[in-house]
Every structure is written in structure tokens, then in C-alpha cells.
One Martini backbone bead per residue (centre of mass of N, CA, C, O) as a GRO file, in nm:
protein
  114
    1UNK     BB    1 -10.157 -10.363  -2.496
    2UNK     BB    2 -10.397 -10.296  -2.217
    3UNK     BB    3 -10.403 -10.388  -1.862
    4UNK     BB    4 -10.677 -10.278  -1.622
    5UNK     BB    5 -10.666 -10.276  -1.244
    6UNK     BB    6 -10.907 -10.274  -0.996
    7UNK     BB    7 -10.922 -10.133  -0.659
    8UNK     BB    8 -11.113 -10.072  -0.350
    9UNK     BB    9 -11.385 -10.128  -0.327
   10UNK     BB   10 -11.693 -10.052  -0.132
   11UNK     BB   11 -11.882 -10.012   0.164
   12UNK     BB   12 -11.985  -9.682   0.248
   13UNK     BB   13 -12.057  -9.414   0.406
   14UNK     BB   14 -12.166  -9.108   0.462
   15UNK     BB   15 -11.890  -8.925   0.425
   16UNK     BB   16 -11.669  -9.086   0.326
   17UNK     BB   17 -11.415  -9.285   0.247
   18UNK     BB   18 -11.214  -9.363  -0.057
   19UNK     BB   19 -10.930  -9.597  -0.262
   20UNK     BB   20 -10.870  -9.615  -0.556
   21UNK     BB   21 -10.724  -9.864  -0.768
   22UNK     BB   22 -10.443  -9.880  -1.063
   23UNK     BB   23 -10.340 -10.148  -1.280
   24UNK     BB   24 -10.091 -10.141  -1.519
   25UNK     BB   25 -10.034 -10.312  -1.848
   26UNK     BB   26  -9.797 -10.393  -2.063
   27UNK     BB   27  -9.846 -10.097  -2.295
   28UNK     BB   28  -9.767  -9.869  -2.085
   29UNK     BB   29  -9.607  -9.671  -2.299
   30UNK     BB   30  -9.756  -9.411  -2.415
   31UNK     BB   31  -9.976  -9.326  -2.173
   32UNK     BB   32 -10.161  -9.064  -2.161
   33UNK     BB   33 -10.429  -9.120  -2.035
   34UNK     BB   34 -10.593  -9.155  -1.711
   35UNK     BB   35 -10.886  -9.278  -1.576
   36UNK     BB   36 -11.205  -9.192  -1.458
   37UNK     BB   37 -11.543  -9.402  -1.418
   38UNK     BB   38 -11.839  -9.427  -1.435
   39UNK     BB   39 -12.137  -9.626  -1.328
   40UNK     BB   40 -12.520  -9.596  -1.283
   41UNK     BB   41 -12.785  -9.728  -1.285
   42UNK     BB   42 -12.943  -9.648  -1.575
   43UNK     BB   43 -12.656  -9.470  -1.639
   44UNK     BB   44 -12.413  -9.339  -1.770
   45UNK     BB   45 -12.095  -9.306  -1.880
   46UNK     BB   46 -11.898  -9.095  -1.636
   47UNK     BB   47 -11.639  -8.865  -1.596
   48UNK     BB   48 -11.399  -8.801  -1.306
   49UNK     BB   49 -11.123  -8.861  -1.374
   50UNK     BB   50 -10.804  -8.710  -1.486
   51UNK     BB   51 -10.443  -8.774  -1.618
   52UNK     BB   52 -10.184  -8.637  -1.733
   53UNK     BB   53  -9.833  -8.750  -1.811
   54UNK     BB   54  -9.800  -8.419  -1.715
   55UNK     BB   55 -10.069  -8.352  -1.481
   56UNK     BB   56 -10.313  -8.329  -1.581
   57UNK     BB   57 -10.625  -8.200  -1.460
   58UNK     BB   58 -10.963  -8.382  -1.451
   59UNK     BB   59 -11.333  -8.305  -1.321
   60UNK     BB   60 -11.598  -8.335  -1.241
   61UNK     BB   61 -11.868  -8.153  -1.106
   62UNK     BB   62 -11.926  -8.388  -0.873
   63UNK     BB   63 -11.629  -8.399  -0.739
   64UNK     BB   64 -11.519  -8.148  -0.682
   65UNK     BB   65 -11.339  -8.129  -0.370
   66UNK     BB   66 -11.371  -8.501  -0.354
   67UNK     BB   67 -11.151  -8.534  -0.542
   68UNK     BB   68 -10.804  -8.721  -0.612
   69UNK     BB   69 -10.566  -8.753  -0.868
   70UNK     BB   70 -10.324  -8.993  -0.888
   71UNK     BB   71  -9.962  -9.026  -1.052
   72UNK     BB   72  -9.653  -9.160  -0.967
   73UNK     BB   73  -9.678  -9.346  -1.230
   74UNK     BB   74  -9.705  -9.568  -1.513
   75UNK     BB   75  -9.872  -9.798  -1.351
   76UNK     BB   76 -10.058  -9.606  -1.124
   77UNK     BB   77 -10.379  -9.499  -1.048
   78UNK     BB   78 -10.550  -9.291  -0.842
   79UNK     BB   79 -10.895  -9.218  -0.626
   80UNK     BB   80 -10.961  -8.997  -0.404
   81UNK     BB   81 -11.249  -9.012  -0.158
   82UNK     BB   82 -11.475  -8.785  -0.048
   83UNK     BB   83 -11.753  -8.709   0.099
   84UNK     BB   84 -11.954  -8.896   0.014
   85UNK     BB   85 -12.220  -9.005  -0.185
   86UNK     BB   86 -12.506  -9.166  -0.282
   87UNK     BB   87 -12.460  -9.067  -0.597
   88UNK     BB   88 -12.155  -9.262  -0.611
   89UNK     BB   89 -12.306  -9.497  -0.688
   90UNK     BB   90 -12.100  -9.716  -0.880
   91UNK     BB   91 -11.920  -9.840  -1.120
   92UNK     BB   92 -11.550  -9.831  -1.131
   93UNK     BB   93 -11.349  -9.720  -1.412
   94UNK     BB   94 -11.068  -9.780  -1.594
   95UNK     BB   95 -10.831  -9.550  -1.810
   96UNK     BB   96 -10.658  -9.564  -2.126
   97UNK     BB   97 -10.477  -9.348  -2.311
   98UNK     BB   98 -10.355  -9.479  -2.643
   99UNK     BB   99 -10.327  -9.362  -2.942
  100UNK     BB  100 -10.630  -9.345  -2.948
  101UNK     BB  101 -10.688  -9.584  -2.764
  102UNK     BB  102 -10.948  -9.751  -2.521
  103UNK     BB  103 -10.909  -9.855  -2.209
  104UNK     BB  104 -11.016 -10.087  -1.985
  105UNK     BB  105 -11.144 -10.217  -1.697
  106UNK     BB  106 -11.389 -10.405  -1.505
  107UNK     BB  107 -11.437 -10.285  -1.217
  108UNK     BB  108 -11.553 -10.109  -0.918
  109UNK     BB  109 -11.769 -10.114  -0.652
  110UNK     BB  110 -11.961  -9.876  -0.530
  111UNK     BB  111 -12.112  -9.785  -0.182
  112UNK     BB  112 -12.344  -9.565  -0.068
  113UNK     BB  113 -12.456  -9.667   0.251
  114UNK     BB  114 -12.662  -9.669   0.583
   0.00000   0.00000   0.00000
């Protein structure tokens, strides 16, 4: 098992920055992809970004060029987001893929508002 924890979240105005952070416990080791995931009131969970265990990285469009995922180590997955708007409020969940099965954290709320 895969337990991963969010923080960073909080309330930012619009252009601002936020840095989520994750942190992986338990059965850390040959976790392929961490990565970041939001859900939006009302819409779908979409991914943000994510980083693979060689450093490849995935950003959705409409985050491209405003945020950026780094894994320093095994166990924490950071997400630097910049230039904030108000469609990034949403829930920002951290996700594990080990061995084709997918970990969840709890999530942690972000709001972009004036």
C-alpha cells in the first residue's frame, strides 16, 4: 500500500502563487508516476501534471507554462504554481501509479478568488 499526503493548499488571489506539496509513505519503491489531479465543483477530475521516476514530465494545457511538478526524491512530489486563475479552484489530489494500481491522497483545496 501507497499512503500520500497534500499540503499547500489555501486561499490565493488571482495571479498569485501556491505550492502543493506530497508526501508518499508505506510501500514507496517502484512508484512509476506521481502526479497531480484537481476536480472542479460540478466537473470532472483532470490531470495536472505529472513526473515519471526518470524525470518525464506531463502538464495538462491549460496549466502549461504556469506550473511546474518536481519529485526531488521518492518520498515527495512538489507542484509550483504560478500566474494563478480563477478556473485552478478546485481540489488538488496527489496520485501514485505503482505497478498499474492507482493511489489517491485525500486532497487539498485550492481557491483562486478576489
Amino acid at each position: 500500500q501507497v499512503q500520500l499526503v497534500e499540503s499547500g493548499g489555501g486561499l490565493v488571489q488571482p495571479g498569485g502563487s501556491l505550492r502543493l506539496s506530497c508526501a508518499a509513505s508505506g510501500m514507496i519503491f517502484s512508484i512509476n508516476v506521481l502526479g497531480w489531479y484537481r476536480q472542479a465543483p460540478g466537473k470532472e477530475r483532470e490531470l495536472v501534471a505529472s513526473i515519471t521516476s526518470g524525470g518525464s514530465t506531463k502538464y495538462a494545457d491549460s496549466v502549461k507554462g504556469r506550473c511546474a511538478i518536481s519529485r526531488p526524491n521518492i518520498t515527495n512530489v512538489f507542484l509550483q504554481m504560478t500566474s494563478l486563475k480563477l478556473e485552478d479552484t478546485a481540489v488538488y489530489y496527489c496520485n501514485g501509479l505503482r505497478y498499474g494500481v492507482q493511489y489517491w491522497g485525500k486532497g487539498t483545496q485550492v481557491t483562486v478568488s478576489s
